[in-house]
N, C-alpha and C positions, 0 to 999 in steps of 0.2 A: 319730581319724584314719582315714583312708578307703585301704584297700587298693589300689591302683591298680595292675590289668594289663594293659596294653592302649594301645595308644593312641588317642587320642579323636578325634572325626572331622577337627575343624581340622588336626591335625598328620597326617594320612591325606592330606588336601585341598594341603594347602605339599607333602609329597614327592610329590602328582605333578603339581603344578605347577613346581617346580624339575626332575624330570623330564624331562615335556615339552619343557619351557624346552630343557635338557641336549639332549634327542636332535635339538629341532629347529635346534639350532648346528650339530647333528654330520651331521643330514641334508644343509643348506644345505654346509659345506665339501665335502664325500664327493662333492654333486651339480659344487659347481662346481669341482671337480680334477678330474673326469673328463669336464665338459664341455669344461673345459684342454686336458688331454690325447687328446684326441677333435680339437681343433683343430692341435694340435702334430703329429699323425699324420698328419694332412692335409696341413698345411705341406712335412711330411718327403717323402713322397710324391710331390707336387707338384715340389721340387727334385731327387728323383732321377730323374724325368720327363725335366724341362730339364737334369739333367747328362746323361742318356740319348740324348738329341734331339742336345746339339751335339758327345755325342763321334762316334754314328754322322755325323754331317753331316762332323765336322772327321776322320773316317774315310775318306770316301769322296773329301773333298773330296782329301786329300793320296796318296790311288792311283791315282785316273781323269784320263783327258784330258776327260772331259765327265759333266755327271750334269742331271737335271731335280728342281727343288726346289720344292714347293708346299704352303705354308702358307694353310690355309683356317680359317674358324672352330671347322671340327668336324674338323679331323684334319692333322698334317704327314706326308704322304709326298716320296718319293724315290724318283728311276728310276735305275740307275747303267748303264753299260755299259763295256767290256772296250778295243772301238775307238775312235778318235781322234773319231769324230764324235757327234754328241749321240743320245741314243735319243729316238724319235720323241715329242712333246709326249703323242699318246694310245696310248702303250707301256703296259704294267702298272707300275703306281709302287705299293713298297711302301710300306704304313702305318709308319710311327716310331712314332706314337702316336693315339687318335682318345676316348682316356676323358675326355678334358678339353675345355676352351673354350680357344684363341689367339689372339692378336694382337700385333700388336709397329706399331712406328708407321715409318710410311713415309718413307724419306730419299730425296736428290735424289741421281743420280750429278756425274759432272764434267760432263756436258751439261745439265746439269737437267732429265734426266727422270725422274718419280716410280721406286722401285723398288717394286715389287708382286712379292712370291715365290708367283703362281700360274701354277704351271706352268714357272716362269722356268730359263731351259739357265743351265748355269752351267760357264765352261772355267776352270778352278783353275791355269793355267797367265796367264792374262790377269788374272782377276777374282778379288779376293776376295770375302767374303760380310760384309756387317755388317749385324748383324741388334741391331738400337736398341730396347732394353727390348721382349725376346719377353716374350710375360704369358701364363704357363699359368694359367689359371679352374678352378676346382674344377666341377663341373658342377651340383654342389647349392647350395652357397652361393659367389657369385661374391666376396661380401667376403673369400675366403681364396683368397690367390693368389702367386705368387710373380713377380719380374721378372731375368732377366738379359738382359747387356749383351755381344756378343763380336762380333770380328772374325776370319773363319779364313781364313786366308791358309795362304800355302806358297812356298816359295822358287822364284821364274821362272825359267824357261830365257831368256838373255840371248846365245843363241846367233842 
């Protein structure tokens, strides 16, 4: 009978192919949970963007007599002012935000004219704002995006 120490090449050859086999399950999950998680950071982002966007909106909405609100595809600013009348359409408007892509889909008012928020005065005592599925775009990949739905309003002077 033959001394055997060692093992022979076949059983060398099976552990590193169950190996391989082994790391490349473990690559494959590790890559796509972090790819996960790389999308879910995004997501998260993206909603604190648009909670961001409509508290200052439903901020200013409910302390001014007037403010200018312009949603474009590469930035939402706003112009607020102190007096009763609107600041001028090309006043300085601050940026809300400008890392992302927007859109939201255009409604009719009660006269059935399109609403377009570029540039558009808005008296918070008259008008409220409904803004119908705003969609913040990620700017790298537009497939990751998020949509809300609000209306901000404020109780009228009925005087």
């Amino acid at each position: 009978m033959k001394n055997e120490k060692g093992m022979t090449l076949v059983e060398v050859l099976a552990t590193l192919v169950i190996a391989s086999l082994f790391m490349g399950i473990i690559y494959t999950v590790v890559m796509m949970s972090m790819e996960y998680s790389s999308v879910e950071t995004t997501k998260t982002r993206l909603q604190q963007e648009a909670n961001y966007i409509i508290t200052e909106i439903q901020r200013i909405h409910r302390k001014g007599d007037c403010y200018v609100l312009s949603i474009t595809e590469n930035e939402v600013a706003i112009a607020e002012t102190e007096m009763e009348s609107c600041p001028e359409t090309d006043s300085k408007m601050r940026v809300l935000s400008s890392e992302y892509k927007y859109d939201y889909d255009i409604e009719l008012d009660e006269d059935g004219e399109k609403i377009v928020f570029d540039k558009k005065e808005i008296h918070p005592n008259i008008n409220n704002v409904k803004l119908t599925n705003l969609s913040i775009k990620d700017a790298e990949n537009a497939d990751i995006h998020v949509e809300i739905s609000t209306i901000i309003s404020r109780y009228k002077n009925t005087e």
